[in-house]
Jmol script that loads the backbone (N, CA, C; Angstrom):
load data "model"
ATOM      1  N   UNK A   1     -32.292-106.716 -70.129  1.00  0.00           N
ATOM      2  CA  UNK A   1     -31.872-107.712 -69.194  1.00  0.00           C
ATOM      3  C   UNK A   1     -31.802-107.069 -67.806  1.00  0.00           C
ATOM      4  N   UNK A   2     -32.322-107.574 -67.173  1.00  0.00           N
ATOM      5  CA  UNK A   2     -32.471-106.956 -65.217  1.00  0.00           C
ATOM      6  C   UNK A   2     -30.837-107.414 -64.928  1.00  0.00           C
ATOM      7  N   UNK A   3     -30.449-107.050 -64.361  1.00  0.00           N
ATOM      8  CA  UNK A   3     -29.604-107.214 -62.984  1.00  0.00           C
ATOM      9  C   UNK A   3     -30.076-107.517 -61.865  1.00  0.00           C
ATOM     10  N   UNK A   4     -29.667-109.328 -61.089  1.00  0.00           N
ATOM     11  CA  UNK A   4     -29.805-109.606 -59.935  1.00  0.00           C
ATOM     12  C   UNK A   4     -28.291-108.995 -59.291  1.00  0.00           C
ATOM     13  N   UNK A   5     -28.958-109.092 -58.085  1.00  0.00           N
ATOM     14  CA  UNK A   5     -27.567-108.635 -57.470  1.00  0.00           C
ATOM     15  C   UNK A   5     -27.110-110.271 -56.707  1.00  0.00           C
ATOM     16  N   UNK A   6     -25.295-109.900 -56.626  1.00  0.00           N
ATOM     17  CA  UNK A   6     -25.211-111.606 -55.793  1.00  0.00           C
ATOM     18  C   UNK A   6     -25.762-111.792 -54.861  1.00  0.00           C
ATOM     19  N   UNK A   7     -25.779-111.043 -54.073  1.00  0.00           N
ATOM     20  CA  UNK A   7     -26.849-111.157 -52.116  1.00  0.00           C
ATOM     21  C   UNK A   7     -28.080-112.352 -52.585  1.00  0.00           C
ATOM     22  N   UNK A   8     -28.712-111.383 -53.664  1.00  0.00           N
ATOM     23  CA  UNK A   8     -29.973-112.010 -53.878  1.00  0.00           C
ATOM     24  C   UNK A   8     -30.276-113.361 -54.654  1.00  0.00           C
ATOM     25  N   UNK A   9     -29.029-113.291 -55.794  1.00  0.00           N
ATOM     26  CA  UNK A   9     -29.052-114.450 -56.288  1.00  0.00           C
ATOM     27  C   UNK A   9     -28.753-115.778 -55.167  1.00  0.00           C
ATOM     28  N   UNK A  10     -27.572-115.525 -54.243  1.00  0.00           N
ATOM     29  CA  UNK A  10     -27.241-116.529 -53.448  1.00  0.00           C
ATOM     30  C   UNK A  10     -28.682-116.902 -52.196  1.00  0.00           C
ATOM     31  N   UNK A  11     -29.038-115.978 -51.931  1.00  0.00           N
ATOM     32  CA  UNK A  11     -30.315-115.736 -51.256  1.00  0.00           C
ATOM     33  C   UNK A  11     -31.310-116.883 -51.395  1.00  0.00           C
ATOM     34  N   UNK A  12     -31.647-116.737 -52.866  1.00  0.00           N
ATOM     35  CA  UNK A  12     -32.425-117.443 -53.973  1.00  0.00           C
ATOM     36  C   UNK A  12     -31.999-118.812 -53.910  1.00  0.00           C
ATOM     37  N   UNK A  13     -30.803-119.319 -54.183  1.00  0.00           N
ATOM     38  CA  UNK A  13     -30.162-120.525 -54.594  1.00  0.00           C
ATOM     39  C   UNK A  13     -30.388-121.180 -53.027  1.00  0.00           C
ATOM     40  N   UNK A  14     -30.152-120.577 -52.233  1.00  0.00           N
ATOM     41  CA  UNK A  14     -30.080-121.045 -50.907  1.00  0.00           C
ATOM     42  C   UNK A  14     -31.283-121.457 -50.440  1.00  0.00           C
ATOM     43  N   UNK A  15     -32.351-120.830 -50.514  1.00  0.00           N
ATOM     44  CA  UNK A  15     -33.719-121.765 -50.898  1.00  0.00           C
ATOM     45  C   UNK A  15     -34.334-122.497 -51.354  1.00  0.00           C
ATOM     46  N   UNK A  16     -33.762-122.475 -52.390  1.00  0.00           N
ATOM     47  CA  UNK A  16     -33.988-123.586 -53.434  1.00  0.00           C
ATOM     48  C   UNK A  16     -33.603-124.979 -52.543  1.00  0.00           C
ATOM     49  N   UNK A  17     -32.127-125.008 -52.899  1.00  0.00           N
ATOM     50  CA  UNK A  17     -31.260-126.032 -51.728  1.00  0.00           C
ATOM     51  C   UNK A  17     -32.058-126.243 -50.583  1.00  0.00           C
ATOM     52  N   UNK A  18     -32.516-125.383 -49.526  1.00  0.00           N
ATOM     53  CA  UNK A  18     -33.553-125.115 -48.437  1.00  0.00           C
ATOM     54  C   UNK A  18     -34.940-126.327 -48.839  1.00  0.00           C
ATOM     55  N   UNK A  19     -35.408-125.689 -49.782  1.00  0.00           N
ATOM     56  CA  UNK A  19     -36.867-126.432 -49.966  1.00  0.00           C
ATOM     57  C   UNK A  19     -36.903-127.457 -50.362  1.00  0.00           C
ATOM     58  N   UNK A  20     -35.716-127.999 -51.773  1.00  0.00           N
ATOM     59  CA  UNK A  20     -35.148-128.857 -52.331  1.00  0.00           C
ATOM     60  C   UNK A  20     -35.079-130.009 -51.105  1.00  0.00           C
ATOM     61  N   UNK A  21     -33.944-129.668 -50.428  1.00  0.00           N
ATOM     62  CA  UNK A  21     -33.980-131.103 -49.277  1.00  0.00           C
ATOM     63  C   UNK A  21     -34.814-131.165 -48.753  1.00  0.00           C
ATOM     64  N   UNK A  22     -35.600-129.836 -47.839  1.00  0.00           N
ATOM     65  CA  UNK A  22     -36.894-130.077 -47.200  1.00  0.00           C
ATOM     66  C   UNK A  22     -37.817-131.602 -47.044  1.00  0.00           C
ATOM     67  N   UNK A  23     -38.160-131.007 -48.828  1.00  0.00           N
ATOM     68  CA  UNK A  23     -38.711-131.898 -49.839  1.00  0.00           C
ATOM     69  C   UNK A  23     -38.321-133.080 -49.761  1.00  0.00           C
ATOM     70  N   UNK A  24     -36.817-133.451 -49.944  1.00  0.00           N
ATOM     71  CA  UNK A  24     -36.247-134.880 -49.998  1.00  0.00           C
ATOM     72  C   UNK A  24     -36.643-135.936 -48.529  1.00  0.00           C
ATOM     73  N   UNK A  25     -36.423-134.457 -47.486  1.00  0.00           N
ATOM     74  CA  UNK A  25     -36.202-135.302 -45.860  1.00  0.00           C
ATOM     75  C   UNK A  25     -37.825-136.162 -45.966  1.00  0.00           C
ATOM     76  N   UNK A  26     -38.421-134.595 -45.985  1.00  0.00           N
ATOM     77  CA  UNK A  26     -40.054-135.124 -45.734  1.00  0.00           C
ATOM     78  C   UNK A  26     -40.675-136.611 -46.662  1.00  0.00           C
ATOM     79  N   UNK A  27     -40.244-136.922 -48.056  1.00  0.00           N
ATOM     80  CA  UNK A  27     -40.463-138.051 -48.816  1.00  0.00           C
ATOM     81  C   UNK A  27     -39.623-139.192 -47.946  1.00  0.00           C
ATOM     82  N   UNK A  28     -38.561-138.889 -47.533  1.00  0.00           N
ATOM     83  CA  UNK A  28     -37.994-140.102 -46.864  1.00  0.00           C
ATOM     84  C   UNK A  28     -38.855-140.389 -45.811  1.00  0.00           C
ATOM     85  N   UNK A  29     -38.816-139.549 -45.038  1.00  0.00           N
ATOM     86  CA  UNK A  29     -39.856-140.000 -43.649  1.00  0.00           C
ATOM     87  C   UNK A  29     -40.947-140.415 -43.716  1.00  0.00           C
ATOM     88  N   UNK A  30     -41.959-139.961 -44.810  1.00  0.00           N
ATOM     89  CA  UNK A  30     -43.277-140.714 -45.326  1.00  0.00           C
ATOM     90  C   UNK A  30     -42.637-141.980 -45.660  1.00  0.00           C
ATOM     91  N   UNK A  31     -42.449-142.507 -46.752  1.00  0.00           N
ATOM     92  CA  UNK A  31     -42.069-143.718 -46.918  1.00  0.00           C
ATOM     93  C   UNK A  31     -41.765-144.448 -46.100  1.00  0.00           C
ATOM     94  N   UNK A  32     -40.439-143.908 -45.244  1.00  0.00           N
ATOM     95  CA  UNK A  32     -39.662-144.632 -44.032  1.00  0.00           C
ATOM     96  C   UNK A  32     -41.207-145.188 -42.913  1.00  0.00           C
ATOM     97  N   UNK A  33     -41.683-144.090 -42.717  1.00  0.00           N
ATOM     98  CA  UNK A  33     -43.001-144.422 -41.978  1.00  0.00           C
ATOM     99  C   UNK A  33     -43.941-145.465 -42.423  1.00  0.00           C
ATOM    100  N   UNK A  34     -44.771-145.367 -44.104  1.00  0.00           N
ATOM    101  CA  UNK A  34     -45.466-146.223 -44.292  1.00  0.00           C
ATOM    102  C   UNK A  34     -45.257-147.519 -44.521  1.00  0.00           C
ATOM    103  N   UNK A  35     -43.853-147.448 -44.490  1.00  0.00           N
ATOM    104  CA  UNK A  35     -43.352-149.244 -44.720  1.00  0.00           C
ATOM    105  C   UNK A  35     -43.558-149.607 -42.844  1.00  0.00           C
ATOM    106  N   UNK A  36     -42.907-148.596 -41.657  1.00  0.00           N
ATOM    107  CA  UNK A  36     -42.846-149.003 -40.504  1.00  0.00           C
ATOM    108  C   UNK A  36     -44.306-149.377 -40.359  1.00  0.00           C
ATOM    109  N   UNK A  37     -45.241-148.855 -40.740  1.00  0.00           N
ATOM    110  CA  UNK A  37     -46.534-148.671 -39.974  1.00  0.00           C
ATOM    111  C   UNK A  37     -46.895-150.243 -40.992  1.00  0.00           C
ATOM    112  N   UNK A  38     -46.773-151.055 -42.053  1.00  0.00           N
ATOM    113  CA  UNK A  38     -46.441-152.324 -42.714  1.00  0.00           C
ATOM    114  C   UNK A  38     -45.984-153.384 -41.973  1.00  0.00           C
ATOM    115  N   UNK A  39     -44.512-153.321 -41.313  1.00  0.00           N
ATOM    116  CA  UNK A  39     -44.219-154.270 -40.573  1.00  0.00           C
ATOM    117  C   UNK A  39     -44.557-154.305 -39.105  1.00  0.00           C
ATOM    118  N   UNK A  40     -44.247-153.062 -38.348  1.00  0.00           N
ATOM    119  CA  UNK A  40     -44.234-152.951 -37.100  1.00  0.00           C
ATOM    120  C   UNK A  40     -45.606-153.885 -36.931  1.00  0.00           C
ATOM    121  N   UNK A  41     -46.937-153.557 -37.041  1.00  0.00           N
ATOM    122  CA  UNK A  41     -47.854-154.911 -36.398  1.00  0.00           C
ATOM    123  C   UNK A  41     -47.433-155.912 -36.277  1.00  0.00           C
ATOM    124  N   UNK A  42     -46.946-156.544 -37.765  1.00  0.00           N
ATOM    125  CA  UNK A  42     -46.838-157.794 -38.011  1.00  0.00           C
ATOM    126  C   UNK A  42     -46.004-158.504 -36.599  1.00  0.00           C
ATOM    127  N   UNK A  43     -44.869-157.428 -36.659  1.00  0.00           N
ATOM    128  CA  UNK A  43     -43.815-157.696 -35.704  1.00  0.00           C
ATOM    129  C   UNK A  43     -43.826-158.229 -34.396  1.00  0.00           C
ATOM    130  N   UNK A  44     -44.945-156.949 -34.018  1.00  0.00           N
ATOM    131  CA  UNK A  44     -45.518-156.751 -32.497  1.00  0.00           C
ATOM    132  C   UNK A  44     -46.405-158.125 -32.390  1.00  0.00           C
ATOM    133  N   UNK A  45     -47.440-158.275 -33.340  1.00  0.00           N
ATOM    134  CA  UNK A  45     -48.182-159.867 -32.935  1.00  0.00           C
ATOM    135  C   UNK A  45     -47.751-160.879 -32.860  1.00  0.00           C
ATOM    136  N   UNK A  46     -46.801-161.163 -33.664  1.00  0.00           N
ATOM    137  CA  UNK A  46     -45.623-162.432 -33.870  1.00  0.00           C
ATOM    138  C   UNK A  46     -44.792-162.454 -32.378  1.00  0.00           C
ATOM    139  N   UNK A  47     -44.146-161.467 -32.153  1.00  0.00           N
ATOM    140  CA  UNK A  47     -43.655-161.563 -30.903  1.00  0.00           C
ATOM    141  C   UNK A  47     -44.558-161.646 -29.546  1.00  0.00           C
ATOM    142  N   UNK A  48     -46.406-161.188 -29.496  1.00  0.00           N
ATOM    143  CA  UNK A  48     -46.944-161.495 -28.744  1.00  0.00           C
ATOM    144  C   UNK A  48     -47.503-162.812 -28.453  1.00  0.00           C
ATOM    145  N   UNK A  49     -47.650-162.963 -29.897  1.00  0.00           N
ATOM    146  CA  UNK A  49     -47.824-164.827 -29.930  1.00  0.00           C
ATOM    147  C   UNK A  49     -47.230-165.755 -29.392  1.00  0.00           C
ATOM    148  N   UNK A  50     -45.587-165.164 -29.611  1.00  0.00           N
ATOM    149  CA  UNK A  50     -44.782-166.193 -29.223  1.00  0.00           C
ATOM    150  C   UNK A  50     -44.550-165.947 -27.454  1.00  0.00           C
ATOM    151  N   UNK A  51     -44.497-165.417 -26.711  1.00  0.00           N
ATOM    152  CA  UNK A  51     -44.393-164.858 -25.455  1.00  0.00           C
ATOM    153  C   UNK A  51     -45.780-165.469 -24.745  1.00  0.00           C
ATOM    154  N   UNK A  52     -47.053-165.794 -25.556  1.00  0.00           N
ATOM    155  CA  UNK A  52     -48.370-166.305 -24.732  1.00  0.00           C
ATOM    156  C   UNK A  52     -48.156-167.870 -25.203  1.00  0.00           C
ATOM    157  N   UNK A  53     -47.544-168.284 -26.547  1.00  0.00           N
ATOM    158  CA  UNK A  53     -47.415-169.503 -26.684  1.00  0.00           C
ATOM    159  C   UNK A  53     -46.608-170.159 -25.101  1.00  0.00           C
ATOM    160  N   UNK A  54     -45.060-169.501 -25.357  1.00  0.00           N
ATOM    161  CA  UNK A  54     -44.004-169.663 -24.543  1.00  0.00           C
ATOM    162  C   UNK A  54     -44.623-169.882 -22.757  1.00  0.00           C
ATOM    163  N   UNK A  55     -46.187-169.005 -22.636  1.00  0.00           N
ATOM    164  CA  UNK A  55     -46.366-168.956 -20.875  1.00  0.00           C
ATOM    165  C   UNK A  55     -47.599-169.960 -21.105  1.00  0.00           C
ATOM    166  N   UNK A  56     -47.867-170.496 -21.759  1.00  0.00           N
ATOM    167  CA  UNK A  56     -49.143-171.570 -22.025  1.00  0.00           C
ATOM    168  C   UNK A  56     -48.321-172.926 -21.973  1.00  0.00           C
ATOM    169  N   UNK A  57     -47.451-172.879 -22.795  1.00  0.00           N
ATOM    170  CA  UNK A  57     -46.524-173.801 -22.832  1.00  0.00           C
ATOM    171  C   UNK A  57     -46.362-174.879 -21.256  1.00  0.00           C
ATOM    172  N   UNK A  58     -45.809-173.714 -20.234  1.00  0.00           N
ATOM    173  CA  UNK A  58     -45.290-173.549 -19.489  1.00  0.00           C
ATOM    174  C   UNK A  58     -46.193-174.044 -18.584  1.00  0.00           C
ATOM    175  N   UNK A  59     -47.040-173.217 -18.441  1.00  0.00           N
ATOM    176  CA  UNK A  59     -48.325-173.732 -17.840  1.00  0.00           C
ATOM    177  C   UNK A  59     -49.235-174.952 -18.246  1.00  0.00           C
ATOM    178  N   UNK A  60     -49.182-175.271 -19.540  1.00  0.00           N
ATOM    179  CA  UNK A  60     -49.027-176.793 -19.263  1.00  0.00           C
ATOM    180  C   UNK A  60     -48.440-178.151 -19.068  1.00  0.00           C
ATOM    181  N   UNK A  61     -47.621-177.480 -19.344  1.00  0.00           N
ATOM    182  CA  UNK A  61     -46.330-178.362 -18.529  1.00  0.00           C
ATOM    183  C   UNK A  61     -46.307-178.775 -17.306  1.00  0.00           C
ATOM    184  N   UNK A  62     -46.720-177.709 -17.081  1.00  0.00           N
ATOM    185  CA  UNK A  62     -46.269-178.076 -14.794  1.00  0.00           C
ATOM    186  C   UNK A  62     -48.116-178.520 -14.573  1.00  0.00           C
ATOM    187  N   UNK A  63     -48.588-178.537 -15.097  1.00  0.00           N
ATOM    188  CA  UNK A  63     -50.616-178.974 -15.162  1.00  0.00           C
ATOM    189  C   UNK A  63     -50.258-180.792 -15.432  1.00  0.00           C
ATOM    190  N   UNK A  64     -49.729-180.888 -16.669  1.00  0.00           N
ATOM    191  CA  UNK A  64     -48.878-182.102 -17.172  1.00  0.00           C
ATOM    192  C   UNK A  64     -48.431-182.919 -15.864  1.00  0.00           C
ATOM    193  N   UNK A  65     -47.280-182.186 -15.544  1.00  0.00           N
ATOM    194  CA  UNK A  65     -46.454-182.560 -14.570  1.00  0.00           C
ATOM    195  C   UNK A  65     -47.245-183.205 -13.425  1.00  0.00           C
ATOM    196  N   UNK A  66     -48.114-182.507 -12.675  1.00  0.00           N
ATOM    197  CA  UNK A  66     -48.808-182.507 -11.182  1.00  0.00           C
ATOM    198  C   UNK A  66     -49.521-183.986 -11.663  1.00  0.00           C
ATOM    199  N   UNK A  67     -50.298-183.876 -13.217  1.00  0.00           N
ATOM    200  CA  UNK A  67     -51.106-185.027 -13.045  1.00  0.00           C
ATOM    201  C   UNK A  67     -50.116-186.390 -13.410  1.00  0.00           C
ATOM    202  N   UNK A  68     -49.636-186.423 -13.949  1.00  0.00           N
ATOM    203  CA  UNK A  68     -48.256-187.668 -13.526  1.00  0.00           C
ATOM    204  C   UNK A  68     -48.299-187.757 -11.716  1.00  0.00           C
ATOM    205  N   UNK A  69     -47.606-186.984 -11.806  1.00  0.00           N
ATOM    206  CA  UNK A  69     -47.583-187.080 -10.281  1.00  0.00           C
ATOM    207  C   UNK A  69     -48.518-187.733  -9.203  1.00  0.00           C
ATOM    208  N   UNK A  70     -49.664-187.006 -10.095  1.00  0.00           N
ATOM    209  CA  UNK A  70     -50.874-187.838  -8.883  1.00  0.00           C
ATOM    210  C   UNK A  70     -51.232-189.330  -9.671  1.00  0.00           C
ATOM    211  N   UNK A  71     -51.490-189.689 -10.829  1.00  0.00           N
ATOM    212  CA  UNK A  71     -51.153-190.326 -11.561  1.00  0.00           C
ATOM    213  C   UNK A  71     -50.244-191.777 -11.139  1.00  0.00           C
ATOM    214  N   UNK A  72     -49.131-191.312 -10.312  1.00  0.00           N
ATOM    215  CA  UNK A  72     -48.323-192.386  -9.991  1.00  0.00           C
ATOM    216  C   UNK A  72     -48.261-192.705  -8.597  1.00  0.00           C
ATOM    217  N   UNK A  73     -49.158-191.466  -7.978  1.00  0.00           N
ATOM    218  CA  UNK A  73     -49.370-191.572  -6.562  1.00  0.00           C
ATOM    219  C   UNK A  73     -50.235-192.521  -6.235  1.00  0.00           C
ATOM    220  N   UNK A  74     -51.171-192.711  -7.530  1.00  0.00           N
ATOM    221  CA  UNK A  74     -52.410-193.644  -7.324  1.00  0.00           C
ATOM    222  C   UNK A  74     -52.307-194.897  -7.842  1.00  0.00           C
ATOM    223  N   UNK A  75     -51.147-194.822  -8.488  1.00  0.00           N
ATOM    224  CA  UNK A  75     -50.960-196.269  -8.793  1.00  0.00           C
ATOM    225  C   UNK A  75     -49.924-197.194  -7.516  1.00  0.00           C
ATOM    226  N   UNK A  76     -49.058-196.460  -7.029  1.00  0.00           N
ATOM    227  CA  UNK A  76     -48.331-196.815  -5.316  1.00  0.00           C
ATOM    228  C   UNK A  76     -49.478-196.730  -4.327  1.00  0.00           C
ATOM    229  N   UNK A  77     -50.606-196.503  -4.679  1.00  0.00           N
ATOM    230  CA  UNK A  77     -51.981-196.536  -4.065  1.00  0.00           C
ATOM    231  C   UNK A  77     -51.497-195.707  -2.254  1.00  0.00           C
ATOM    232  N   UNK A  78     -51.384-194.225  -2.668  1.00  0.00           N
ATOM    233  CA  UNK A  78     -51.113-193.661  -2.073  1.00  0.00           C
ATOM    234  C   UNK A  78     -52.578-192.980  -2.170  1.00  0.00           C
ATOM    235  N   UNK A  79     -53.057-192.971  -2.992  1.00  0.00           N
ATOM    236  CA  UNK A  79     -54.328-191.901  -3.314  1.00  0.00           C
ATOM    237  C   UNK A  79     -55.349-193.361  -3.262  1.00  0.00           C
ATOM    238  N   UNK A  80     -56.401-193.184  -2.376  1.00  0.00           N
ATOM    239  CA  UNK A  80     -57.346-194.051  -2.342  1.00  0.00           C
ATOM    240  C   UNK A  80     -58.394-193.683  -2.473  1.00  0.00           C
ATOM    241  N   UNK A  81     -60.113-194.384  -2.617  1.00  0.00           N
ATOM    242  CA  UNK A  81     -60.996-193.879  -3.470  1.00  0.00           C
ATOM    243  C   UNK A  81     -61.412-192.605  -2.614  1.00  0.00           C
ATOM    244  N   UNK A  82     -60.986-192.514  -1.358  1.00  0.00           N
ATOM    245  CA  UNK A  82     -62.034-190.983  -0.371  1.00  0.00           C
ATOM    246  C   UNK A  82     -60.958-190.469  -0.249  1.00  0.00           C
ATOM    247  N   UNK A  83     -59.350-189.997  -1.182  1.00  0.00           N
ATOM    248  CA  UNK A  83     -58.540-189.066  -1.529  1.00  0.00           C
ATOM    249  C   UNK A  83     -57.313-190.274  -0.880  1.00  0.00           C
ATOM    250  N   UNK A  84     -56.374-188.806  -0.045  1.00  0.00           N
ATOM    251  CA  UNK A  84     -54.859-189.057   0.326  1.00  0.00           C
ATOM    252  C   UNK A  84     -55.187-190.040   1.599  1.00  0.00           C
ATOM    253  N   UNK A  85     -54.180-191.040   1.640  1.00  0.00           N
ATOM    254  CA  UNK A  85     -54.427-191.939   2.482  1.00  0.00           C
ATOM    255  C   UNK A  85     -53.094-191.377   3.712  1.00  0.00           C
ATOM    256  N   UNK A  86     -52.263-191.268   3.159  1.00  0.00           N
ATOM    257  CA  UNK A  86     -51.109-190.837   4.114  1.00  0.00           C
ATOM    258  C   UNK A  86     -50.675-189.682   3.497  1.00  0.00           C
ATOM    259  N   UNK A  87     -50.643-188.313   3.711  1.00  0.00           N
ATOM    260  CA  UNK A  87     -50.381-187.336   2.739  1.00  0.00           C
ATOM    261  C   UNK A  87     -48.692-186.954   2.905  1.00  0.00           C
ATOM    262  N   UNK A  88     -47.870-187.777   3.891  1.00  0.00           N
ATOM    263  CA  UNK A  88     -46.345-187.477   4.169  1.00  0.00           C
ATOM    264  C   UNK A  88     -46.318-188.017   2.838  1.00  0.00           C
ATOM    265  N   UNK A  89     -46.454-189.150   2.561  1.00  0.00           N
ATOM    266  CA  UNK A  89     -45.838-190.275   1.972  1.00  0.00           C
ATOM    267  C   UNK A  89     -46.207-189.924   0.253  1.00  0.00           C
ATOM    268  N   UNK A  90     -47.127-188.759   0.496  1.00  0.00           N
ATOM    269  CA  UNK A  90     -47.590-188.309  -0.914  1.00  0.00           C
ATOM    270  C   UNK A  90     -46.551-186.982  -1.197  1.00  0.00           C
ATOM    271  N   UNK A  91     -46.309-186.500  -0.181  1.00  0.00           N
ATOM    272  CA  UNK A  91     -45.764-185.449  -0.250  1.00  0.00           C
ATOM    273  C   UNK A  91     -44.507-185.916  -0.450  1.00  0.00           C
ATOM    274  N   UNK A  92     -43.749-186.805   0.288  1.00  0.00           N
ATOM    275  CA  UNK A  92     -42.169-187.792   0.255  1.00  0.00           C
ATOM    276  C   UNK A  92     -42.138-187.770  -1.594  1.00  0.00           C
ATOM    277  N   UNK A  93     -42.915-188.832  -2.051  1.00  0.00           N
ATOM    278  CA  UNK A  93     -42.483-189.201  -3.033  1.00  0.00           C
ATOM    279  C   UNK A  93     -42.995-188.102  -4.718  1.00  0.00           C
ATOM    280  N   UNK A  94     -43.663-187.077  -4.126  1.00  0.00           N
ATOM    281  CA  UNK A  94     -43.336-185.498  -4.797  1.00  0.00           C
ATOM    282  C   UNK A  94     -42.251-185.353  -4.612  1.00  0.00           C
ATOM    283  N   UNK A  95     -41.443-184.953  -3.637  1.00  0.00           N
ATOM    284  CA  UNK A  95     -40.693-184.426  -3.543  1.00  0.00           C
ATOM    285  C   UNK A  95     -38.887-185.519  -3.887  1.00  0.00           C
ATOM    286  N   UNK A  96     -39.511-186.639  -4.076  1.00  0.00           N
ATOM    287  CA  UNK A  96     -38.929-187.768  -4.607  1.00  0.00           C
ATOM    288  C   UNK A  96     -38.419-187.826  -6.277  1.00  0.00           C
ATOM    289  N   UNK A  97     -40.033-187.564  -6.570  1.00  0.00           N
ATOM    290  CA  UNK A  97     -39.885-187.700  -8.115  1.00  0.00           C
ATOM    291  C   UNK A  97     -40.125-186.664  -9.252  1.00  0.00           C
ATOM    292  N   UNK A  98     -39.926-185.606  -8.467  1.00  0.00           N
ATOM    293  CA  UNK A  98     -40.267-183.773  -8.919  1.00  0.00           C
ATOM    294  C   UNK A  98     -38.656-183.555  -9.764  1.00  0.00           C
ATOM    295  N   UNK A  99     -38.666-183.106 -10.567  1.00  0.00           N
ATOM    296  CA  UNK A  99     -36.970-182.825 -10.884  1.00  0.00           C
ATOM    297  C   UNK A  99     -37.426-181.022 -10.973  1.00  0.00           C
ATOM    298  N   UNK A 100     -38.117-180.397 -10.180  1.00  0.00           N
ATOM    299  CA  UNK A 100     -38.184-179.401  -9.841  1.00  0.00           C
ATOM    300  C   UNK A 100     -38.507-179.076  -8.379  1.00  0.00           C
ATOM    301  N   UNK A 101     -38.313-178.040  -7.695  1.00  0.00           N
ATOM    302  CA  UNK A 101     -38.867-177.925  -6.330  1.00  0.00           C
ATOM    303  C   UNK A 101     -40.559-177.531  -6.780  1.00  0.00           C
ATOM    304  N   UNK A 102     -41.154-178.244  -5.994  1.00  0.00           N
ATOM    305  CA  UNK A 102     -42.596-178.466  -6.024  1.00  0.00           C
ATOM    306  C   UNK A 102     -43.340-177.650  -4.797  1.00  0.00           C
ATOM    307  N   UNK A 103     -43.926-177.213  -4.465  1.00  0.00           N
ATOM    308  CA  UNK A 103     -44.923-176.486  -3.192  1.00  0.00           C
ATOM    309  C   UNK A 103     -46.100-177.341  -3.217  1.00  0.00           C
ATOM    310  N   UNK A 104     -46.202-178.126  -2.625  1.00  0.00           N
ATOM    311  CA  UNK A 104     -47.970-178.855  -2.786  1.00  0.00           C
ATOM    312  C   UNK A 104     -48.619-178.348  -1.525  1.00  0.00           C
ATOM    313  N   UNK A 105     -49.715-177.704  -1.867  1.00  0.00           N
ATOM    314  CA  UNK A 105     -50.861-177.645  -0.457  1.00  0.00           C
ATOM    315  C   UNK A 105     -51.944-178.546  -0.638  1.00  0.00           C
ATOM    316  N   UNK A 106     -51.917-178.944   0.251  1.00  0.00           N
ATOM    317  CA  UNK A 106     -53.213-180.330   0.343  1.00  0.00           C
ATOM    318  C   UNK A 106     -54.425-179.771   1.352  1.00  0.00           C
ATOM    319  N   UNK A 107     -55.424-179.523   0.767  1.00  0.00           N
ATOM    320  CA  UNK A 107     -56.402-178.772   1.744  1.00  0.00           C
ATOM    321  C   UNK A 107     -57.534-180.368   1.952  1.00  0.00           C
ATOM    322  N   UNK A 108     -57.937-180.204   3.546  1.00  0.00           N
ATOM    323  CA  UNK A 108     -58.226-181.160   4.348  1.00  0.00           C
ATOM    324  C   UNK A 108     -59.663-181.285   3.726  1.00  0.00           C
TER     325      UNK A 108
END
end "model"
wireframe off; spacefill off
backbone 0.3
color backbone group
């Protein structure tokens, strides 16, 4: 029978323990990773979707909006067949029936 000495036995054990978790950390982090690298896309497109839905939305809304607007301008026959007939009075009742502040440029 050999004789270890304690130095060496504890030495020994302490590596073990050492490589042992090593081992454990590194399996967690693979896993932990290949599930992230699983959802994270999903995540990221879903939330890009919804952020281009949300500015499309938006943007047609106020596209929506303008043509009402002109829409009702032409029915107060403010808008006549060779365009704006009085453009205050187009601009008045924008700024009449906008439940937002509106900027209209009317190019001549």
């Amino acid at each position: 029978m050999k004789t270890v000495s304690i130095r060496r036995s504890l030495l020994t054990n302490i590596l073990r323990v050492i490589v042992l978790l090593g081992g454990v950390i590194i399996t967690t982090a693979f896993l932990n990773t290949r599930q992230l690298v699983e959802v994270l896309p999903e995540s990221l497109i879903s939330k890009t979707l919804d952020q281009i839905e949300g500015r499309l939305t938006h943007f047609y809304q106020l596209i929506m909006h303008e043509l009402l607007l002109t829409n009702a301008a032409g029915d107060i026959r403010i808008i006549g067949s060779g365009g704006f007939k009085n453009t205050q009075s187009y601009i008045y009742s924008i700024e009449q029936t906008a439940s937002a502040n509106i900027l209209v440029i009317i190019g001549g």
